[in-house]
FIFI-820112 format. One record per atom (N, C-alpha, C): residue in one letter; atom name; z, x, y. Coordinates in steps of 0.1 Angstrom, whole numbers, plus 5000, padded with zeros to 4 digits. Last residue first. Layout:
BEGIN
> resn/name/z/x/y
> A/CA/Z/X/Y
...
***
This chain:
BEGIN
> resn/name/z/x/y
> X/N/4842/4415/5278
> X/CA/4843/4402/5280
> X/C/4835/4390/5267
> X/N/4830/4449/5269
> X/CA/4827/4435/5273
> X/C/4837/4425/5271
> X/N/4852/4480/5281
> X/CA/4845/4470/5270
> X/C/4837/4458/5284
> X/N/4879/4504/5277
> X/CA/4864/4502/5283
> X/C/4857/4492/5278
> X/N/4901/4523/5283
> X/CA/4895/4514/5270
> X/C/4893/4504/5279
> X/N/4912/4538/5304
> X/CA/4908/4542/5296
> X/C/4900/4534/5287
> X/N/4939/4516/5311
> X/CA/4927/4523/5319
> X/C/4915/4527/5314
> X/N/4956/4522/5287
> X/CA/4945/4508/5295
> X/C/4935/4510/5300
> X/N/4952/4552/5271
> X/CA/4958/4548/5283
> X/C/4951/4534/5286
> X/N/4953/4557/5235
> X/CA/4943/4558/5250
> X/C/4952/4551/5260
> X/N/4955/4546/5213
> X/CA/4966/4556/5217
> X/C/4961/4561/5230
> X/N/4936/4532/5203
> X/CA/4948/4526/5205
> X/C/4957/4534/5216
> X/N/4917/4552/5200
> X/CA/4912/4536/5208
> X/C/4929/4533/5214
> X/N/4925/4564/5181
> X/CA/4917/4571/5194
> X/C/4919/4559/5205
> X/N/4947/4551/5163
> X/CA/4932/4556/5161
> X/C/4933/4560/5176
> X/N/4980/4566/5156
> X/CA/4973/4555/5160
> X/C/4963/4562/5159
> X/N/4996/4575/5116
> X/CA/4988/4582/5132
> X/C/4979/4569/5139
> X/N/4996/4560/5097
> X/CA/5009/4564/5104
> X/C/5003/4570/5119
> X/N/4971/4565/5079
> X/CA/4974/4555/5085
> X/C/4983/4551/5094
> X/N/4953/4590/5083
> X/CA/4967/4593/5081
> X/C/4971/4578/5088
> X/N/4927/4593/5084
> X/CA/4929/4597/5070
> X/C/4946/4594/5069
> X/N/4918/4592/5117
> X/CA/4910/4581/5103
> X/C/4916/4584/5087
> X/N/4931/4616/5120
> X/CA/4940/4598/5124
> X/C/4935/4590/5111
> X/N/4944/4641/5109
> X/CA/4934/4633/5114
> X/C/4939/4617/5111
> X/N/4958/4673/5118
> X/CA/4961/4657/5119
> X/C/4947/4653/5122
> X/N/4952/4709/5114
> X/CA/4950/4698/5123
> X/C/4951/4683/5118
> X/N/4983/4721/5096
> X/CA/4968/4718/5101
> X/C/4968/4704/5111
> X/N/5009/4739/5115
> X/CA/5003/4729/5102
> X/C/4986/4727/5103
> X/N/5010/4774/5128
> X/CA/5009/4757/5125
> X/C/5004/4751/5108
> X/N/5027/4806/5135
> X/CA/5021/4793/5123
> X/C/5019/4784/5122
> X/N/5041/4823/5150
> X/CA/5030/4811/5157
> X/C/5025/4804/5147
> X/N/5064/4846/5143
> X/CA/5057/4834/5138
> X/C/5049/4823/5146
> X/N/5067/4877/5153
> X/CA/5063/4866/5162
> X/C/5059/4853/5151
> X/N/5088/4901/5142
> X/CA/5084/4892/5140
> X/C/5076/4880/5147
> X/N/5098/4937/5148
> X/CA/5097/4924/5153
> X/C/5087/4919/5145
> X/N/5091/4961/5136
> X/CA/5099/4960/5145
> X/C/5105/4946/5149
> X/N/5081/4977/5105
> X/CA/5080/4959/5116
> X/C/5089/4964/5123
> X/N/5083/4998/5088
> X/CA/5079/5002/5102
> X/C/5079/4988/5113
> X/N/5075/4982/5060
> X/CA/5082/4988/5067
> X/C/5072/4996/5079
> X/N/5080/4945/5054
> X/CA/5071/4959/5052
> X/C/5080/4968/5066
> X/N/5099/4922/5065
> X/CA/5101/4933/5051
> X/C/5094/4948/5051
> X/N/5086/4908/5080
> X/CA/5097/4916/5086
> X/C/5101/4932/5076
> X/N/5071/4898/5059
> X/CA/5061/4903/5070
> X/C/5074/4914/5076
> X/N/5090/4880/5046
> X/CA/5082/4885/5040
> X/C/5072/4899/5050
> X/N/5097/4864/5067
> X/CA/5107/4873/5057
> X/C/5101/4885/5055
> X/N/5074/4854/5078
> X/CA/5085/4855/5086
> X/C/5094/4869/5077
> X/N/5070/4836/5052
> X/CA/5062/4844/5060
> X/C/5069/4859/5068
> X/N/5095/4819/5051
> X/CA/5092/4830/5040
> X/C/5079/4841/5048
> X/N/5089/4802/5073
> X/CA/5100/4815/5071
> X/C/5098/4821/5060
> X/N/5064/4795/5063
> X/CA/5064/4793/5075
> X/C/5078/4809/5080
> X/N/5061/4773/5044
> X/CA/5062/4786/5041
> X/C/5060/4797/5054
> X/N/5061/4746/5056
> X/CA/5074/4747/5046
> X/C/5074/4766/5046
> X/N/5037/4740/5062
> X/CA/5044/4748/5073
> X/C/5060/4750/5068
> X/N/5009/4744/5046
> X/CA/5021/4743/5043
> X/C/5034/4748/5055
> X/N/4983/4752/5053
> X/CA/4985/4743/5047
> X/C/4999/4736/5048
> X/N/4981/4766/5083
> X/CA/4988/4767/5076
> X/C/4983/4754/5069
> X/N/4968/4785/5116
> X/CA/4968/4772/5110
> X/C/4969/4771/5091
> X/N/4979/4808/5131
> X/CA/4972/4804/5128
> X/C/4970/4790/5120
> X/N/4992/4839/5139
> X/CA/4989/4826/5146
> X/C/4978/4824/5131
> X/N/5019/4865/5139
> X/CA/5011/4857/5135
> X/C/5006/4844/5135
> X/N/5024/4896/5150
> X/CA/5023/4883/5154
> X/C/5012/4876/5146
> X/N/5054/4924/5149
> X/CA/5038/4917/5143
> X/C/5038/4903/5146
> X/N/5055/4954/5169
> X/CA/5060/4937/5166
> X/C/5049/4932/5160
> X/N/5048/4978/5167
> X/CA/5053/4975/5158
> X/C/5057/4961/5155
> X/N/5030/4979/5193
> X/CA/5040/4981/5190
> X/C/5052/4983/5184
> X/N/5016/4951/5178
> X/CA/5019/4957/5191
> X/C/5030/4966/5194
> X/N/4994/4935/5161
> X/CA/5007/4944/5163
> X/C/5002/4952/5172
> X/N/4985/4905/5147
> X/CA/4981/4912/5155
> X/C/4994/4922/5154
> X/N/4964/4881/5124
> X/CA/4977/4892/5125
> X/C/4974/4899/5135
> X/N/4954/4852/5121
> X/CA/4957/4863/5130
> X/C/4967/4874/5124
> X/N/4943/4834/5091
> X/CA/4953/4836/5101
> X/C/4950/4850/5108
> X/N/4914/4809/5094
> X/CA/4918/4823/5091
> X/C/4930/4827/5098
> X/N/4924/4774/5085
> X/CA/4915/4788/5093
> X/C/4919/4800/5090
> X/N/4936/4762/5061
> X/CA/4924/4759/5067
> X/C/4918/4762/5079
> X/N/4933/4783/5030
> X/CA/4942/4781/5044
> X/C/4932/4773/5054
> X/N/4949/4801/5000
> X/CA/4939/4793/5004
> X/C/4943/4782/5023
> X/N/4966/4821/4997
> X/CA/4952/4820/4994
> X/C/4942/4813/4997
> X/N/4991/4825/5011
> X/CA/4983/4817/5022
> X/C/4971/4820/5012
> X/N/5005/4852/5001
> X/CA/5010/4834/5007
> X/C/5001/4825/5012
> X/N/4987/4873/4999
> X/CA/4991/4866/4984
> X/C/4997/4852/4988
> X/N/4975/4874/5021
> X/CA/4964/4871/5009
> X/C/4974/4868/4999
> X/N/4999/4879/5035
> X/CA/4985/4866/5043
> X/C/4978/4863/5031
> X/N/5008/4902/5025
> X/CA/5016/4891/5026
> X/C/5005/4875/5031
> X/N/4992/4922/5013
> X/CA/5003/4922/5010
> X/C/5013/4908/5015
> X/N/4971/4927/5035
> X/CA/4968/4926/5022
> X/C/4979/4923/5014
> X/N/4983/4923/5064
> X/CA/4974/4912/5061
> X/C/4971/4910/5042
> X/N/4998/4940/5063
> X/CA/5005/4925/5066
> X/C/4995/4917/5061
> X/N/4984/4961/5061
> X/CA/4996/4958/5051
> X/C/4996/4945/5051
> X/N/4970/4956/5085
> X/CA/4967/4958/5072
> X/C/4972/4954/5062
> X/N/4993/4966/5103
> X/CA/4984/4948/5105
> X/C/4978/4950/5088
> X/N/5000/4987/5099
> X/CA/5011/4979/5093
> X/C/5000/4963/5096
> X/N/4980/5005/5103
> X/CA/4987/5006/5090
> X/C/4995/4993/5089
> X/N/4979/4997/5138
> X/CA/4963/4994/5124
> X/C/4971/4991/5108
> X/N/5005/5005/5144
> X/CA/5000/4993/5145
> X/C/4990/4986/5134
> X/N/5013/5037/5124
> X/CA/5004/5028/5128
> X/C/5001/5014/5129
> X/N/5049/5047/5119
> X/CA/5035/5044/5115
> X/C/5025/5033/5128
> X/N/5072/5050/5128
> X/CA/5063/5059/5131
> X/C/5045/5054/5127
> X/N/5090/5040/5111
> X/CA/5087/5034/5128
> X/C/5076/5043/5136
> X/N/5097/5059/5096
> X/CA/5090/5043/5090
> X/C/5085/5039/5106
> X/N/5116/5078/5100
> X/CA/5100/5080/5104
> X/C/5093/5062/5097
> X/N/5140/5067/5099
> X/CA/5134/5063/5114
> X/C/5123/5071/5111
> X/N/5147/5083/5081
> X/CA/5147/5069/5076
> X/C/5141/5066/5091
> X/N/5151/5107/5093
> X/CA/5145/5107/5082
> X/C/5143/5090/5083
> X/N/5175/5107/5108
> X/CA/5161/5107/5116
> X/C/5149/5102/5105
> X/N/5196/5102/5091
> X/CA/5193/5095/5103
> X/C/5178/5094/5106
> X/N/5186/5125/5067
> X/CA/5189/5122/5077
> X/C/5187/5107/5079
> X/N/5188/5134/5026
> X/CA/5177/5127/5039
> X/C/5190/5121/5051
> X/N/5179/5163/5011
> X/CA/5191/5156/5021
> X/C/5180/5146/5029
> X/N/5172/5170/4973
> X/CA/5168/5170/4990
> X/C/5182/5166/4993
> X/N/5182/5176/4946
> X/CA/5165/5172/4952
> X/C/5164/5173/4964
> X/N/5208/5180/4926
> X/CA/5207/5183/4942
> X/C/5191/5183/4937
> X/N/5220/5167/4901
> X/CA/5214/5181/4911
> X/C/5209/5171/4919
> X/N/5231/5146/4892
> X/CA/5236/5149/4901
> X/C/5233/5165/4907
> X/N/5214/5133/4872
> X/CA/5225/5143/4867
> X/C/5231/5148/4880
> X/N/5194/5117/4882
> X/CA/5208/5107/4879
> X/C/5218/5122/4870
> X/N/5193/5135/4914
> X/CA/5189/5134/4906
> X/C/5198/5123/4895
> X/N/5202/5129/4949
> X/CA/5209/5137/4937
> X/C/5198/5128/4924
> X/N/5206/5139/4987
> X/CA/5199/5135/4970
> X/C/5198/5140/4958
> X/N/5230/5141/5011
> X/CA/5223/5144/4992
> X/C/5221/5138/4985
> X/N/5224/5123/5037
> X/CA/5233/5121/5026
> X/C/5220/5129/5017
> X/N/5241/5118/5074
> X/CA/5235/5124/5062
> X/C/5239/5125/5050
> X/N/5261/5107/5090
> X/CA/5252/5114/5093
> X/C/5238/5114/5087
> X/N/5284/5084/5080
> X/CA/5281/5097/5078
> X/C/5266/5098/5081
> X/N/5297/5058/5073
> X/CA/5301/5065/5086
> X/C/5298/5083/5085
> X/N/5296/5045/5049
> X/CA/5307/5058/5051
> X/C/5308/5064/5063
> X/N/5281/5023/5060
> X/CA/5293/5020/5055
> X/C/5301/5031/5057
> X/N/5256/5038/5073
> X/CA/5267/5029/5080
> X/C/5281/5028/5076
> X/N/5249/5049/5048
> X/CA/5252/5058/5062
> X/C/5262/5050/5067
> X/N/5246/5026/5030
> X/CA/5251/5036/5026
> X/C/5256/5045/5040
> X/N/5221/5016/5045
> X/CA/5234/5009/5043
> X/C/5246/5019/5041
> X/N/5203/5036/5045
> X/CA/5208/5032/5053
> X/C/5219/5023/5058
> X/N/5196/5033/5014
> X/CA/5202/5044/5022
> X/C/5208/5043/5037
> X/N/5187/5008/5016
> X/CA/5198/5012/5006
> X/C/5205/5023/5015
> X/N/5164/5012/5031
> X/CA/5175/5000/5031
> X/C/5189/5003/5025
> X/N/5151/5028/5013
> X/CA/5153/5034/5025
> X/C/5164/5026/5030
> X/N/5164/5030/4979
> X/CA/5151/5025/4990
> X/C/5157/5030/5003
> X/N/5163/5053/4954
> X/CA/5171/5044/4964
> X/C/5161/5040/4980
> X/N/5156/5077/4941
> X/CA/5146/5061/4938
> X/C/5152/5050/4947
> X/N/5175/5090/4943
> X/CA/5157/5095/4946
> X/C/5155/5086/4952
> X/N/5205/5082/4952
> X/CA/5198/5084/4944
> X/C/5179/5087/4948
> X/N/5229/5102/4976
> X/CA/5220/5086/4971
> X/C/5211/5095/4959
> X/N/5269/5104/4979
> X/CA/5249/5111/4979
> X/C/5241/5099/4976
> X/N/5293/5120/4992
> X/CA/5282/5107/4992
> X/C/5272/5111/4991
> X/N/5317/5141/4973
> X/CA/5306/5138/4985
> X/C/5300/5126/4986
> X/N/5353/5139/4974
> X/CA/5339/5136/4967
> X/C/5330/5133/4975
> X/N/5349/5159/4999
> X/CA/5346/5158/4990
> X/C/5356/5147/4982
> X/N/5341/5183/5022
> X/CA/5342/5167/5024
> X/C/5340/5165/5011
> X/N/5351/5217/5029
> X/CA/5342/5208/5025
> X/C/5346/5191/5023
> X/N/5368/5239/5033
> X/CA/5364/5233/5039
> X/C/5356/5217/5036
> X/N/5373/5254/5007
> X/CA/5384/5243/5017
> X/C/5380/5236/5027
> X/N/5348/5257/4999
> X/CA/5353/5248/4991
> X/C/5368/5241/4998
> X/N/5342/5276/5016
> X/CA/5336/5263/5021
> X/C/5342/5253/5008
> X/N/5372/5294/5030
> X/CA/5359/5292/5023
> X/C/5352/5278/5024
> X/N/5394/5287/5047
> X/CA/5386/5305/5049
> X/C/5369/5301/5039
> X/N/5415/5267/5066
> X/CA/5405/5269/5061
> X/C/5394/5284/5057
> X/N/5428/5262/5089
> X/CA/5434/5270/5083
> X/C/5422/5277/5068
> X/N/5417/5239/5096
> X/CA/5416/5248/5105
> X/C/5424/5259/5101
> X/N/5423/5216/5076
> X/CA/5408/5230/5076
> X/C/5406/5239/5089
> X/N/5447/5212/5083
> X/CA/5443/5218/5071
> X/C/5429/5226/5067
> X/N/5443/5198/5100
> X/CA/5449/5211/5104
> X/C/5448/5219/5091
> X/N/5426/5179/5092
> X/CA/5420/5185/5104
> X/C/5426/5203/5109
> X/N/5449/5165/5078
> X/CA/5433/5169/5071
> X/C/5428/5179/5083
> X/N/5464/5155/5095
> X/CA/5470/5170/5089
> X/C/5460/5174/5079
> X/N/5471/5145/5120
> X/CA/5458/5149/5119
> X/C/5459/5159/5111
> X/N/5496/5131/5123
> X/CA/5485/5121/5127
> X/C/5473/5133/5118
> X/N/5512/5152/5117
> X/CA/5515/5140/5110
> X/C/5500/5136/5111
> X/N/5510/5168/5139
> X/CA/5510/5173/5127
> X/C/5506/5163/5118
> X/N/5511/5154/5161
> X/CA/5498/5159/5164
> X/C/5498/5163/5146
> X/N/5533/5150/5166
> X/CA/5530/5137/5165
> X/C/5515/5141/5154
> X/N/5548/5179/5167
> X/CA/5545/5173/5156
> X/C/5541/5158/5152
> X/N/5519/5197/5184
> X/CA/5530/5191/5182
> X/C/5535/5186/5167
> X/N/5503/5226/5172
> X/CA/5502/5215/5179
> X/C/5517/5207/5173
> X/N/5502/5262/5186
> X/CA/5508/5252/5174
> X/C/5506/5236/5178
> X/N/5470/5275/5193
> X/CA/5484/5266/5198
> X/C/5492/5262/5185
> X/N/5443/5285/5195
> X/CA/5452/5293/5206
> X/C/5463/5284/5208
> X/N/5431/5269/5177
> X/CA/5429/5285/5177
> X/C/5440/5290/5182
> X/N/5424/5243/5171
> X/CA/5437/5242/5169
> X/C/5441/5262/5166
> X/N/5396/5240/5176
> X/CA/5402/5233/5184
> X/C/5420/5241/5185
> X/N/5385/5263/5157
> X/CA/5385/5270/5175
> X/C/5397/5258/5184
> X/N/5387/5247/5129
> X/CA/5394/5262/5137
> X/C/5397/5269/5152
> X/N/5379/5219/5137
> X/CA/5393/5224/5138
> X/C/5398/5235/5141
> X/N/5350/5228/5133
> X/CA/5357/5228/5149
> X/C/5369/5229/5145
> X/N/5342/5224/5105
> X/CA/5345/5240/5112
> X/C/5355/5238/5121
> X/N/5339/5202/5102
> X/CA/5348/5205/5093
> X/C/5350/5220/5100
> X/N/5312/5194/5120
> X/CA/5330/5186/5116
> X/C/5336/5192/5114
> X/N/5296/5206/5106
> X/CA/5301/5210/5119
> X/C/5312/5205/5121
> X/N/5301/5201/5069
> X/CA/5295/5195/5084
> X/C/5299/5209/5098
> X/N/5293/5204/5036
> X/CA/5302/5211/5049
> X/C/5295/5206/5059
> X/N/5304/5188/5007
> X/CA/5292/5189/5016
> X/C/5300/5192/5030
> X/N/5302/5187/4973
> X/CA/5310/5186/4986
> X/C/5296/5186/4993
> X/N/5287/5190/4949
> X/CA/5303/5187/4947
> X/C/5312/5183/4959
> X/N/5256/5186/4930
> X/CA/5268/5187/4943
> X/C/5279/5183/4941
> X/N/5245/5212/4908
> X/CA/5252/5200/4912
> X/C/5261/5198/4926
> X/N/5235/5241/4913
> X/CA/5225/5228/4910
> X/C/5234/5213/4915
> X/N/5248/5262/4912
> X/CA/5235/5261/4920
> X/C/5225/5249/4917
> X/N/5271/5259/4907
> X/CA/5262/5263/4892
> X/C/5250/5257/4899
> X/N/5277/5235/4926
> X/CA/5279/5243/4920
> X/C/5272/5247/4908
> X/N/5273/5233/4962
> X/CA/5272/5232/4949
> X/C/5276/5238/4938
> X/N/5276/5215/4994
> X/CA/5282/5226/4985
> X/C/5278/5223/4970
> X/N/5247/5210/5016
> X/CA/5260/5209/5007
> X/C/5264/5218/5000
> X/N/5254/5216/5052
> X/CA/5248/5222/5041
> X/C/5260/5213/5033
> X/N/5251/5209/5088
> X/CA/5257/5204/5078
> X/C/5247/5206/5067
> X/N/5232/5209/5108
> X/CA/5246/5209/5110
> X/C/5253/5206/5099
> X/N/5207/5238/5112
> X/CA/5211/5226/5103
> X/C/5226/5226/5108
> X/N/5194/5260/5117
> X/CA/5196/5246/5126
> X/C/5191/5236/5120
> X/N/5194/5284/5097
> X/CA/5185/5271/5097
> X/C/5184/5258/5107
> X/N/5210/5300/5115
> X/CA/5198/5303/5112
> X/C/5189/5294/5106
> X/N/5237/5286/5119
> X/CA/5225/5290/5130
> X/C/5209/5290/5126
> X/N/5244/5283/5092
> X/CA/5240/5269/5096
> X/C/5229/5272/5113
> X/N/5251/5307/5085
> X/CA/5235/5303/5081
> X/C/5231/5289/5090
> X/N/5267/5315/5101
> X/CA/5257/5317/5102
> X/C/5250/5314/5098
> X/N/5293/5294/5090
> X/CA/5279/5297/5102
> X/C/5274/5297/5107
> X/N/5293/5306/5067
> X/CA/5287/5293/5072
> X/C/5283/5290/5079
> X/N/5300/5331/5066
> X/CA/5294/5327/5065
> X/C/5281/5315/5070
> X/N/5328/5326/5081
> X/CA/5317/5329/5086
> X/C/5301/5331/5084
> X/N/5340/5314/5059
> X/CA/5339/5309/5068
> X/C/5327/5309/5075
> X/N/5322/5319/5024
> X/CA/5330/5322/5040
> X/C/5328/5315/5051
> X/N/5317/5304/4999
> X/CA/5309/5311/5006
> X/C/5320/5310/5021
> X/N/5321/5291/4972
> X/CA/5329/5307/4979
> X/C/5325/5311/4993
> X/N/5311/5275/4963
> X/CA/5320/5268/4970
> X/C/5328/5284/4974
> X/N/5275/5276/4981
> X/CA/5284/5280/4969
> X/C/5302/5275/4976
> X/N/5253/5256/4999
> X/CA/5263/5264/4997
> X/C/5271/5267/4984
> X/N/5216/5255/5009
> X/CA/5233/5249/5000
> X/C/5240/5262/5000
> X/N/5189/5239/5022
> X/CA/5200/5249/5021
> X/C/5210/5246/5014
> X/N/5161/5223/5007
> X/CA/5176/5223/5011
> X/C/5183/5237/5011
> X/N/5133/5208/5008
> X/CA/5135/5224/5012
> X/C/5154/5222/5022
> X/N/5132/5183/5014
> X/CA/5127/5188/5003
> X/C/5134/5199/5000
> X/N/5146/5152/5029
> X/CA/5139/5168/5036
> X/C/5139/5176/5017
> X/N/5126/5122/5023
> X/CA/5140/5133/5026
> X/C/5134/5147/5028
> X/N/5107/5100/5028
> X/CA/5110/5105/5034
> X/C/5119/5119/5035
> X/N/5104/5095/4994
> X/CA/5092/5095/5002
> X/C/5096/5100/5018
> X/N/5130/5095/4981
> X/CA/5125/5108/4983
> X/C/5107/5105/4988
> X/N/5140/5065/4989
> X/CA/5140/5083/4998
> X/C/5135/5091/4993
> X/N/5107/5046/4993
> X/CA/5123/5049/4988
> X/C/5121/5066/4997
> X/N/5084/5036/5004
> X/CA/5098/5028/5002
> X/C/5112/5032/5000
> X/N/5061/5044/5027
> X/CA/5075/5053/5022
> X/C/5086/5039/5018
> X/N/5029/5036/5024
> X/CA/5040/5031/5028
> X/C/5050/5040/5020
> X/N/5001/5040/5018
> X/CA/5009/5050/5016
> X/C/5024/5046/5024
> X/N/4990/5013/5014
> X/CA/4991/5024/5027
> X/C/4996/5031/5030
> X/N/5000/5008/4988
> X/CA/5000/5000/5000
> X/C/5000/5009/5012
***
């Protein structure tokens, strides 16, 4: 379907850094300079993840460098003080980590961020090596695609399989990533599944349904007045 990215490993980054759970402070980093990356996972037996080091997990050292902090300060933040004391990446590290699966859809993964309130997540194979990291940013290239790419989609994937048969041709237009649909409908019952269905492909921004029913005809719909009737007095014209 137009080379559309459903799942993560159509978006994640491929080419991962990682860490050993020995690896030094300083280490860390430095490497994290040299790849401008804020955050490596930790592995072990250079394959399974086990943790995963942030920028987060460094600062403690410089915040908590030049003080003892109180003891409201001990109580409230004693994870924080704990890795500011910190020398390797296995004390450092955020663990049990969050990771997703390959095959995990972009939806999924993005649910997943929100809920743990994390940045970034390791992709893990179902033995738990390590495949990639997909970002924030990562899941926002869907929004990247082509107005043309996604009218297309909309049209071969949702217009031809809901609507086979219709009594005009429907519109699809995009703008932007909003997609707008006009046109005249058998069925104005499928109307929100449209709607669903169209919001679904990925990169939509927005939705416009303009969908009607078909055109009413009087002579076939005994409930509808004729021409004649539904005219103004004025209008209806005759002999005596």
């Amino acid at each position: 379907m137009h080379g559309t990215p459903h799942i993560v490993s159509d978006v994640m980054t491929r080419t991962v850094v990682a860490l050993g759970r020995g690896a030094t402070f300083k280490e860390i980093v430095k490497t994290m300079q040299q790849w401008r990356v804020s955050a490596m996972p930790v592995v072990e037996g250079e394959t399974r993840v086990v943790g995963i080091v942030s920028e987060a997990d460094l600062l403690p050292k410089e915040e908590f460098r030049d003080g003892d902090p109180d003891r409201h300060t001990q109580l409230r933040r004693l994870a924080d003080l704990l890795k500011a004391g910190a020398v390797t990446a296995e004390e450092l590290m955020s663990a049990p980590v969050v990771t997703v699966p390959e095959d995990a859809t972009l939806a999924q993964a993005a649910r997943i961020m929100a809920l743990r309130k994390v940045k970034r997540l390791p992709v893990v194979d179902d033995a738990g090596v390590l495949r990639g990291i997909v970002s924030r940013a990562d899941l926002l290239k869907v929004f990247l695609r082509s107005d043309e790419d996604i009218a297309a989609e909309v049209r071969e994937t949702v217009v031809a399989d809901l609507f086979p048969t219709r009594p005009e041709p429907i519109r699809v237009e995009v703008r932007e990533g909003v997609v707008r649909l006009t046109g005249r409908i058998a069925d104005t019952a499928l109307v929100p599944v449209a709607a669903r269905l169209v919001r679904a492909v990925e990169g939509v921004v927005d939705v416009e349904c303009a969908l009607t029913g078909p055109r009413r005809r009087p002579d076939l719909d005994p409930d509808l007045p004729d021409a004649a009737s539904a005219a103004p007095p004025s209008e209806v014209t005759g002999t005596a």
